[in-house]
C-alpha positions as CSV (number, residue, x, y, z in Angstrom):
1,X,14.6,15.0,11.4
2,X,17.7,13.2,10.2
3,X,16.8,9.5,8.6
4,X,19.5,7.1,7.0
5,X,18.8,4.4,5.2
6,X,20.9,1.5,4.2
7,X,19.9,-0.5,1.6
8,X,19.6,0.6,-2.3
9,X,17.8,-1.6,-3.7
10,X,14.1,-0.9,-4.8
11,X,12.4,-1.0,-1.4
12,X,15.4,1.7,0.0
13,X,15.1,4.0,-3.3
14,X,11.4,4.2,-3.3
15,X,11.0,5.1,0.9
16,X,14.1,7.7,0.3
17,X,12.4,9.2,-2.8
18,X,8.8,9.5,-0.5
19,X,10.7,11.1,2.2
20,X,12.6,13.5,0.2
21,X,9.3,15.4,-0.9
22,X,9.0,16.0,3.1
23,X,12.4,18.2,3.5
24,X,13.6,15.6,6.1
25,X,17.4,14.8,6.4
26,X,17.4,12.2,4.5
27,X,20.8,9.6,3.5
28,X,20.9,6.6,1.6
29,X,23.8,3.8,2.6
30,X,24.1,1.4,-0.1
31,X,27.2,-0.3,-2.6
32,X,26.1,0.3,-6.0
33,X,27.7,3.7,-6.6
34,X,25.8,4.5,-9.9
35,X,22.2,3.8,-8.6
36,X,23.4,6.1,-5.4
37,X,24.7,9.0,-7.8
38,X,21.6,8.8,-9.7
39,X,19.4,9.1,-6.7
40,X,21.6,12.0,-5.4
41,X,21.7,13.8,-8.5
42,X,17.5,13.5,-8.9
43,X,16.5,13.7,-5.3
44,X,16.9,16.0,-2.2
45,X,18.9,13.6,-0.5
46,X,22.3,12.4,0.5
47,X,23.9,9.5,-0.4
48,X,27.1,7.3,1.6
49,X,28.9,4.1,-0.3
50,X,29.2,1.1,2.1
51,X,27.9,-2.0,3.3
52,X,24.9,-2.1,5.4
53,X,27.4,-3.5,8.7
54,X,30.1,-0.9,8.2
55,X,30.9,1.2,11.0
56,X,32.8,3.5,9.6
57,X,30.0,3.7,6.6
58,X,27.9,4.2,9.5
59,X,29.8,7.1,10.8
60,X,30.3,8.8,7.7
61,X,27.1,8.8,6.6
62,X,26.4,10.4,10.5
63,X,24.4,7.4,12.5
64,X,25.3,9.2,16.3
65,X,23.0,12.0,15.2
66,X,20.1,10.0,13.3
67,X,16.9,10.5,14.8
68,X,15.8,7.2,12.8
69,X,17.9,4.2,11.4
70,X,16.3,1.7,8.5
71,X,17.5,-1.3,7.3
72,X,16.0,-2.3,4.1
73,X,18.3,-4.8,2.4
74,X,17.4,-7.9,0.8
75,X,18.8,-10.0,3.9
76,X,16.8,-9.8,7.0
77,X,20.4,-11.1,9.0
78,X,22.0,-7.9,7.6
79,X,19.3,-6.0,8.4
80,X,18.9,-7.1,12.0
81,X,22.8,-6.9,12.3
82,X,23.0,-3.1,10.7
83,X,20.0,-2.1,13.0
84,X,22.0,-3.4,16.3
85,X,25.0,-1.7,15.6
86,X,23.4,1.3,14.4
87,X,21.9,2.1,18.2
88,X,25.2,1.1,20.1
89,X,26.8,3.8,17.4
90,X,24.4,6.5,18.6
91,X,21.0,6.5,16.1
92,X,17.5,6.9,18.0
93,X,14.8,4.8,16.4
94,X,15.7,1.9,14.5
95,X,13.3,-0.3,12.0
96,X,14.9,-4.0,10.4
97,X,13.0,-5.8,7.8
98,X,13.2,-9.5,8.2
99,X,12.8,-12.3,6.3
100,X,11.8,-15.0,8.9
101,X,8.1,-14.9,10.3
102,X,9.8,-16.3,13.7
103,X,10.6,-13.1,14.8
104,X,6.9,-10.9,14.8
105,X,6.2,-12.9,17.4
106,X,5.5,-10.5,20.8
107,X,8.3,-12.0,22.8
108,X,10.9,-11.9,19.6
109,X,9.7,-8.5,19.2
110,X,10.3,-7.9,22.7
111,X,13.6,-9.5,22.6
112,X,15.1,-7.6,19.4
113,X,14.4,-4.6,20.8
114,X,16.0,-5.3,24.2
115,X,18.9,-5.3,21.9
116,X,18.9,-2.4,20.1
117,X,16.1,-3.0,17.3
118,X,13.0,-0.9,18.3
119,X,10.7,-2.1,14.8
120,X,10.5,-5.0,13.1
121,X,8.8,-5.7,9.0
122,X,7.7,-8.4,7.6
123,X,7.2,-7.4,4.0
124,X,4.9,-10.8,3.1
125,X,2.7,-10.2,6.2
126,X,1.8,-6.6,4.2
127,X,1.6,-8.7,1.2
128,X,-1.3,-11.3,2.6
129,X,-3.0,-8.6,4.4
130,X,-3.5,-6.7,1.1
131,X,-4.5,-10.4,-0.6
132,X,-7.0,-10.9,2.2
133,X,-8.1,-7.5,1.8
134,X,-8.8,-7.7,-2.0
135,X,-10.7,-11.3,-1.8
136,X,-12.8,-10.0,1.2
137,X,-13.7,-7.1,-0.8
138,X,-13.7,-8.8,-4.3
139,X,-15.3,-5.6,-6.1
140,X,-12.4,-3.2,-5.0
141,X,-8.8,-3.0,-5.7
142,X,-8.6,-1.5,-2.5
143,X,-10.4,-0.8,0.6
144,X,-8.9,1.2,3.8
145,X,-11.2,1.9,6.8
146,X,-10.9,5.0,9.2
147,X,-12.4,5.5,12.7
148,X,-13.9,2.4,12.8
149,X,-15.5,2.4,9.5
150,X,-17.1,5.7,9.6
151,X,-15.0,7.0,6.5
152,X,-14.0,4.5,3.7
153,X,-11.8,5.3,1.2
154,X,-12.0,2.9,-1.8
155,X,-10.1,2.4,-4.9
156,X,-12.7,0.7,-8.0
157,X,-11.3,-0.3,-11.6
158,X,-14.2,1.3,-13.4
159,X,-14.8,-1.1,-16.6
160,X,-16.3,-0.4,-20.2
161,X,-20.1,0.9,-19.8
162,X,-19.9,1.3,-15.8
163,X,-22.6,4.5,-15.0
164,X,-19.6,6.0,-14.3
165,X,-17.8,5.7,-17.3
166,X,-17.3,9.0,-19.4
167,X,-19.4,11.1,-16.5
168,X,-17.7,15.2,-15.6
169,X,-17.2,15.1,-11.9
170,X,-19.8,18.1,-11.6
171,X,-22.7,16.2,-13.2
172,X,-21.3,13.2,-11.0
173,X,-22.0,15.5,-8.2
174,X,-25.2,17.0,-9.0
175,X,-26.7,13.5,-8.3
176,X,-26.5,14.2,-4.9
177,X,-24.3,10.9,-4.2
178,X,-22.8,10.4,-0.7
179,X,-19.6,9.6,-2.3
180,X,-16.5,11.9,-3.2
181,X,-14.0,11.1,-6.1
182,X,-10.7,12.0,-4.3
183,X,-8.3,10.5,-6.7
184,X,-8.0,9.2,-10.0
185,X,-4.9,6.5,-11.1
186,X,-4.8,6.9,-15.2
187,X,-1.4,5.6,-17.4
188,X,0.7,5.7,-14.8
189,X,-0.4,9.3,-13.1
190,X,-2.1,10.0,-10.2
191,X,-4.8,13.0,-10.6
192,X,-6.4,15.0,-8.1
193,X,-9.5,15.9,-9.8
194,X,-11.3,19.0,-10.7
195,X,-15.6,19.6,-11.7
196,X,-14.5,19.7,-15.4
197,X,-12.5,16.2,-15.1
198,X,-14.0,12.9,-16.6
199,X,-14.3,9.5,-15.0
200,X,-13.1,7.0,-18.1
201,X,-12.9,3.4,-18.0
202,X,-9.4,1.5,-16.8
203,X,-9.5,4.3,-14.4
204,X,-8.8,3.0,-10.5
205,X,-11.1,5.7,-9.0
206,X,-10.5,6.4,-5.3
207,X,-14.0,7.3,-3.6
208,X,-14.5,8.6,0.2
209,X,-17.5,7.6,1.6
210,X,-19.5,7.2,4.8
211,X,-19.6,4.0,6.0
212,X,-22.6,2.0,5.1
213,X,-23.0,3.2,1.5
214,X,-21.2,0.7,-0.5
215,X,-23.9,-0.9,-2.2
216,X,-24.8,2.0,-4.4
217,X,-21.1,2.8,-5.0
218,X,-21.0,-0.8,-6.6
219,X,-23.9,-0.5,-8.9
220,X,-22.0,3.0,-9.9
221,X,-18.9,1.9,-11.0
222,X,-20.8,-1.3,-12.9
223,X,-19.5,-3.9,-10.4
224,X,-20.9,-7.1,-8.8
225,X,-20.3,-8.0,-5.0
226,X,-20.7,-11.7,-5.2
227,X,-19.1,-13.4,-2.7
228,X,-15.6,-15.3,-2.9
229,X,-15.9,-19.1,-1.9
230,X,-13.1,-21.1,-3.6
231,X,-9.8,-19.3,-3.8
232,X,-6.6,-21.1,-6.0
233,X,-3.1,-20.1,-5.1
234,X,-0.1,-20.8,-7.5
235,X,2.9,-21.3,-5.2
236,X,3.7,-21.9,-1.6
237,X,6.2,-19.8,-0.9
238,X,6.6,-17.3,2.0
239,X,3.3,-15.1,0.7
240,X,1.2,-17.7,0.3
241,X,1.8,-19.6,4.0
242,X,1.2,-16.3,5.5
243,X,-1.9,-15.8,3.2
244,X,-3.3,-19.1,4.1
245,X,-3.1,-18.8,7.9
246,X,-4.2,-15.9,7.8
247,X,-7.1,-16.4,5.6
248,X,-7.8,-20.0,7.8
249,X,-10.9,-22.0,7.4
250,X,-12.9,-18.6,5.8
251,X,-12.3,-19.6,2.2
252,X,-11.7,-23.2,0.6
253,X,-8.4,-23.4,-0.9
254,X,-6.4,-24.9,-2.7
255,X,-2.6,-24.8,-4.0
256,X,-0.8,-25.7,-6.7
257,X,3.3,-25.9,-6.0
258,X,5.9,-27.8,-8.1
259,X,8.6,-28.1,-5.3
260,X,7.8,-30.6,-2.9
261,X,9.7,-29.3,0.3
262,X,7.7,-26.4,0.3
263,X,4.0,-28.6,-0.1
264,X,5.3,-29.7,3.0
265,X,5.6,-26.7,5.0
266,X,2.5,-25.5,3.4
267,X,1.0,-28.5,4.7
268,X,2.7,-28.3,8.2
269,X,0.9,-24.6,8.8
270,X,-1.9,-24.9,7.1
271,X,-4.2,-28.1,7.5
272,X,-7.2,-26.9,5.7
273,X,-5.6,-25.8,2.6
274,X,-6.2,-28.1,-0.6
275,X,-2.2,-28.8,-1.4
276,X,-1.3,-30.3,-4.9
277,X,2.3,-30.8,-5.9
278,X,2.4,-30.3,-9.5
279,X,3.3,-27.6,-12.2
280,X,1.0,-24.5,-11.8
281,X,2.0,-23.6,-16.1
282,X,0.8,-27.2,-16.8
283,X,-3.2,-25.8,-18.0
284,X,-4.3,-29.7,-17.3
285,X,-3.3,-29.4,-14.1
286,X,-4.9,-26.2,-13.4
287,X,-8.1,-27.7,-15.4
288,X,-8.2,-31.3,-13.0
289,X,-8.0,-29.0,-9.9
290,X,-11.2,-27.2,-11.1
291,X,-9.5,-23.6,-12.1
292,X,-12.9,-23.5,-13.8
293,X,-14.7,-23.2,-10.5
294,X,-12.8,-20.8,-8.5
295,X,-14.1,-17.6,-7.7
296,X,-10.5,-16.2,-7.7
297,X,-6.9,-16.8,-8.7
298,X,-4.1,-15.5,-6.6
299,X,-0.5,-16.0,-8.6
300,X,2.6,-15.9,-5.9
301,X,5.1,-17.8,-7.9
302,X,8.6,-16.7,-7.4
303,X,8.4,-15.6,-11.7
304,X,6.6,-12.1,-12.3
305,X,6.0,-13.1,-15.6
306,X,4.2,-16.3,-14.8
307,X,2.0,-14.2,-12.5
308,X,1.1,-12.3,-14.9
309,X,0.6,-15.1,-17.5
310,X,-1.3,-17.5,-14.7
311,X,-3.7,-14.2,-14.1
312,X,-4.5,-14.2,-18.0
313,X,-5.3,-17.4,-18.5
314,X,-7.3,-17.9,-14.5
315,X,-9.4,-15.2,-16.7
316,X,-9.8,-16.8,-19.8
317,X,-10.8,-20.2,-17.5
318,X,-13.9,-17.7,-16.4
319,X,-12.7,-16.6,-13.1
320,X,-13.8,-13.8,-12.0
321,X,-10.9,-12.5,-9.4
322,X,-7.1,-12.2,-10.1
323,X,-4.5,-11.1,-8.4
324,X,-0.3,-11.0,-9.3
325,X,2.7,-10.8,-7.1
326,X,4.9,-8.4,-9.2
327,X,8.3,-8.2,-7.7
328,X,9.6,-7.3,-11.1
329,X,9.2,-3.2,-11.2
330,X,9.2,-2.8,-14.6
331,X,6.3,-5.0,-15.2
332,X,4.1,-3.2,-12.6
333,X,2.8,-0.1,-15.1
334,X,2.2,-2.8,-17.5
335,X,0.3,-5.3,-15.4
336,X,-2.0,-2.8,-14.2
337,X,-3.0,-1.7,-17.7
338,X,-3.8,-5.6,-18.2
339,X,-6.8,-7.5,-16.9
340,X,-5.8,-8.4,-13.5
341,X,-7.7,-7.6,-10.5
342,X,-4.5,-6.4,-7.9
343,X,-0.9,-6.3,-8.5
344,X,0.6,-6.8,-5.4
345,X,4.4,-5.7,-4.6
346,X,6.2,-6.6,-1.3
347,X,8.9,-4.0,-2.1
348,X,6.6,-1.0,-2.7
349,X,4.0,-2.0,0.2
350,X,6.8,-2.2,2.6
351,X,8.6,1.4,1.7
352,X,4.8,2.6,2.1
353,X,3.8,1.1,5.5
354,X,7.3,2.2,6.8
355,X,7.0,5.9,5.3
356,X,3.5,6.1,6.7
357,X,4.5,5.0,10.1
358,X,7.9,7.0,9.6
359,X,5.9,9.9,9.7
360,X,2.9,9.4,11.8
361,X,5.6,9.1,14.7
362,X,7.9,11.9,13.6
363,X,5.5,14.4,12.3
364,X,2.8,16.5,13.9
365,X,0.1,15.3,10.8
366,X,-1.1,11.5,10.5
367,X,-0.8,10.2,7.5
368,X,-3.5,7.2,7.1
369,X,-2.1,6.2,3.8
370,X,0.6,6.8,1.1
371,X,-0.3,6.0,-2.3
372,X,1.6,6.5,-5.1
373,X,3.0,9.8,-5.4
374,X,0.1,10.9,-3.2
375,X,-1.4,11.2,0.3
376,X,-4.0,10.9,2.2
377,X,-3.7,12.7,5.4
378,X,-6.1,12.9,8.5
379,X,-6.1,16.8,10.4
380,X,-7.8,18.2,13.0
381,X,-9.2,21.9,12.6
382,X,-7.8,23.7,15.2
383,X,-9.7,26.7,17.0
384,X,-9.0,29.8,15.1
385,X,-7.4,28.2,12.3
386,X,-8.0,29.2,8.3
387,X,-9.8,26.4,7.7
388,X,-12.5,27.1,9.9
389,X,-13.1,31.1,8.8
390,X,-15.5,30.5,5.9
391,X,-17.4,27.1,4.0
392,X,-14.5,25.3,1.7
393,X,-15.6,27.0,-1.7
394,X,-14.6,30.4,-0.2
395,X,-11.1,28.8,1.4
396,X,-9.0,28.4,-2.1
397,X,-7.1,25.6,-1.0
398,X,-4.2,25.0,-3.1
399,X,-4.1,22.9,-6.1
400,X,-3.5,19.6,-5.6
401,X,-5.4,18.7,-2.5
402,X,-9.3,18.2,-2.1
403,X,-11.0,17.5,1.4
404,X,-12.4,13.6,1.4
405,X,-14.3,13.6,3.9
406,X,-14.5,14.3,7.9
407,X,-15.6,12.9,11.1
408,X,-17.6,15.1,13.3
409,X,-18.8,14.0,16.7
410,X,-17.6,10.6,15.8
411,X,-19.9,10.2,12.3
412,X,-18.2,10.0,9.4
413,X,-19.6,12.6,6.8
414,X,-18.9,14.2,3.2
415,X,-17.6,17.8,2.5
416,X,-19.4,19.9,0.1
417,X,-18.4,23.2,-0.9
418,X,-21.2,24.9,1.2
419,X,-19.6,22.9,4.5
420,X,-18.5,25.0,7.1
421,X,-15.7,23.5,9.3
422,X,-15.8,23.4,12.4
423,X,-13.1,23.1,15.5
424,X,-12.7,19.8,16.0
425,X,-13.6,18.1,13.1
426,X,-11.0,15.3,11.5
427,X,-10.5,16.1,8.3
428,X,-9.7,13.3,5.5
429,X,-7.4,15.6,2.8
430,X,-6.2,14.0,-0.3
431,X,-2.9,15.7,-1.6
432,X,-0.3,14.9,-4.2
433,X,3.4,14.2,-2.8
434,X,5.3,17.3,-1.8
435,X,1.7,19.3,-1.6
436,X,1.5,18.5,1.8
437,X,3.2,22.1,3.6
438,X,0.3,24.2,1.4
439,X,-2.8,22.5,2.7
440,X,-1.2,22.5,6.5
441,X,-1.1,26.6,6.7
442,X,-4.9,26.2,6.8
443,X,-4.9,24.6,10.2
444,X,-2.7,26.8,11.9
C-alpha cells in the first residue's frame, strides 16, 4: 500500500515512523529539508520537499497512485485544501486534520467528502476523550475496553509499596489472578515481559483482564477508586471547551482563564461550567477557587511548562488527580517520570488514532490500539492454523509478543500456558512495533 503524507512536523514524523515498521510505501511531503533527510536517512521511507498545496510536489512525490493521502500540517485550511487536490490528482483515500470543531458535524462530514475529503480529525476531540477517560477512571492512566467490555486492557502507575511493587511475574502468577501483565512502560522503554521480569514502582503496568475484575486489580497495584466530583481546569482554550461539553453536567467544574475572549466562548458552550477570568500561575487565585477541594487538576494552558508546573503544585495543594497537556515533545519523557497522573499530547494521540485506523482499513489484522512503539492487536484463529495445533507453552511464539487475553463465545477470558486455542477464538496479542509479521504466521 502506497501512503504519502504531507506535513513534517511532529504529528507527520511520528505516523510515518509507525508506518515504516509495517513495510508499506510510505512518503513524507514536507519543507524543512533537514528534518526530511533525517527521517529518510533513519527510516524505511521516502521523503519529497514541497508545500502541502503543491501540485507538482504532489506529483513528484506520486499522489495518482496513492492508495491513501494525509494531511497532517499545523493548518487545518491547508490540510483540507491539500486533501481536495490530492483526490482530483488521482490518490484513493484521503484523511485532513482540522482545526475548527464546525466541521465533525455529520452534514460537514458529509459535505467534505462530497468534495474530495473522505476523513476528517479533530486532534482536541482525541485529547478530551482521553481527559474524560482518565477522570472517569481516576485510578488508571489508561483504560481501553474491547467487545463490549468483556476484555479490558489497563495501564496503572504502580506507586512505592503497592503489592505489586518488586513482585517476579511468575510468583505474580502463581496467585492465581485473573489478570495478565501484557506490557510494562519503564524510562522511556516499552517491555514485553518474561516469568523472570519484576514489577517495580514508577512502572505504568498494562494488565488484560476480564471484565468485572477491577476491584482486586486496584487493591493490587496499591490504588484507591474514589470517585471524582470537582474537577479544576487551567485554560479555556480549544481542549478544554471540548472537554467540558463533553464532560456536561457529570462533574462540577470550574475554570480558571486569563484572556477574557475566550471566558466568553467557554461560557457561550458550556453553561454549567464554573468560569473565572483570572491568572491560573497566581497560587491566591487557585487558593480563593478552592484548588484545595478538587478532586483533580486538569492543566490545558497553551505553556507546557506551566502544565507541568500547575500539576506540581495542584499536588502539593492535596489533590489527588493531575493531568498535563504536553505539546512540547521533549518534556514528555520527563513529565511522565514526575508526579502527574496523564500527560496528554494532541500530536502523538492523533498520529496514533490515524495509524490505528490507517491500518484497520488497509490491513487484514485489527489493530485495537497503538501504543508507543508497541501493539495491541485483535486475531481470529483460523481453522487449521499454528496457533490452534497445541496449548500456547508448546507454540514458541516469538519474542516480543505475549497473548492478552481472548474472547470465546462472546466471554472475555485469560490465556494460560495450558490454553488450547481454539477456531474461532479472538485473540488479544500484545507485540512490540515491527514484531507484528512473526506472531501472524501462527494464524495462517
Amino acid at each position: 500500500m502506497k501512503i504519502i503524507i504531507a506535513g513534517d512536523g511532529d504529528t507527520g514524523t511520528h505516523l510515518a515512523r509507525q508506518l515504516s515498521y509495517e513495510d508499506q510505501d510510505v512518503v513524507l511531503l514536507g519543507t524543512d529539508a533537514a528534518r526530511l533527510a533525517d527521517m529518510d536517512a533513519r527510516y524505511n521511507i521516502l521523503t519529497q520537499e514541497g508545500e502541502a498545496t503543491s501540485a507538482s510536489a504532489m506529483k513528484a512525490a506520486g499522489v495518482a497512485g496513492a492508495d491513501l493521502f494525509v494531511a497532517v500540517t499545523p493548518w487545518g485550511n491547508t490540510n483540507l485544501v491539500s486533501a481536495q487536490l490530492a483526490k482530483s490528482l488521482g490518490a484513493g483515500k484521503t484523511v485532513a486534520r482540522i482545526d475548527n470543531p464546525e466541521f465533525i458535524s455529520d452534514e460537514m462530514k458529509s459535505l467534505f467528502r462530497n468534495v474530495g475529503v473522505d476523513t476528517l480529525v479533530y486532534p482536541e476531540h482525541f485529547a478530551a476523550k482521553e481527559i474524560s477517560t482518565a477522570l472517569e477512571y481516576s485510578w488508571l492512566r489508561y483504560r481501553y475496553s474491547l467487545h463490549d467490555g468483556q476484555i479490558i486492557v489497563a495501564g496503572v502507575r504502580i506507586p512505592e509499596g503497592a503489592p505489586v511493587d518488586g513482585m517476579e511475574l511468575r510468583e505474580f502468577g502463581k496467585e492465581r489472578h485473573r489478570f495478565h501483565v501484557s506490557a510494562i512502560r519503564r524510562g522511556g522503554e516499552t517491555i514485553i515481559p518474561c516469568g523472570t521480569d519484576v514489577i517495580r514502582a514508577r512502572d505504568t503496568v498494562w494488565f488484560t483482564l476480564a471484565g468485572g475484575d477491577e476491584r482486586e486489580l486496584i487493591r493490587l497495584c496499591g490504588r484507591s477508586d474514589s470517585a471524582i466530583r470537582k474537577v479544576m481546569v487551567a485554560g479555556a482554550g480549544k481542549i478544554a471547551r471540548t472537554l467540558c461539553r463533553r464532560l456536561g453536567n457529570r462533574f462540577e467544574l470550574t475554570a480558571v482563564e486569563p484572556d477574557r475572549e475566550r471566558c466568553r466562548k467557554l461560557m457561550e458552550c458550556c453553561r454549567d461550567v464554573n468560569v473565572v477570568n483570572a491568572d491560573y500561575r497566581n497560587l491566591d487565585v487557585l487558593r480563593d477557587e478552592k484548588l484545595q477541594d478538587m478532586d483533580a487538576f486538569v492543566a490545558l494552558t497553551d505553556a507546557s511548562e506551566t502544565n507541568i508546573v500547575s500539576c506540581l503544585v495542584a499536588r502539593d495543594f492535596g489533590v489527588r488527580k493531575t493531568v498535563a497537556e504536553i505539546e512540547d515533545m521533549q518534556y514528555l519523557s520527563e513529565a511522565e517520570r514526575l508526579d502527574i497522573d496523564k500527560v496528554i499530547n494532541k500530536k502523538l494521540l492523533t498520529s496514533s488514532r490515524i495509524y490505528q485506523m490507517l491500518l484497520d482499513s488497509f490491513l487484514p489484522t485489527p489493530r485495537c490500539l497503538a501504543l508507543e512503539y508497541a501493539e495491541v492487536v485483535e486475531i481470529v484463529a483460523g481453522e487449521g492454523s499454528k496457533i490452534v495445533k497445541a496449548p500456547v507453552k508448546d507454540l514458541k511464539l516469538p519474542k516480543g509478543t505475549t497473548i492478552g487475553g481472548m474472547i470465546r463465545d462472546g466471554v472475555g477470558m485469560l490465556v494460560g500456558g495450558e490454553t488450547r486455542i481454539r477456531p474461532g477464538d479472538h485473540l488479544v496479542i500484545f507485540c512490540l512495533t515491527g514484531s507484528l509479521s512473526k506472531i501472524e504466521k501462527f494464524f495462517v
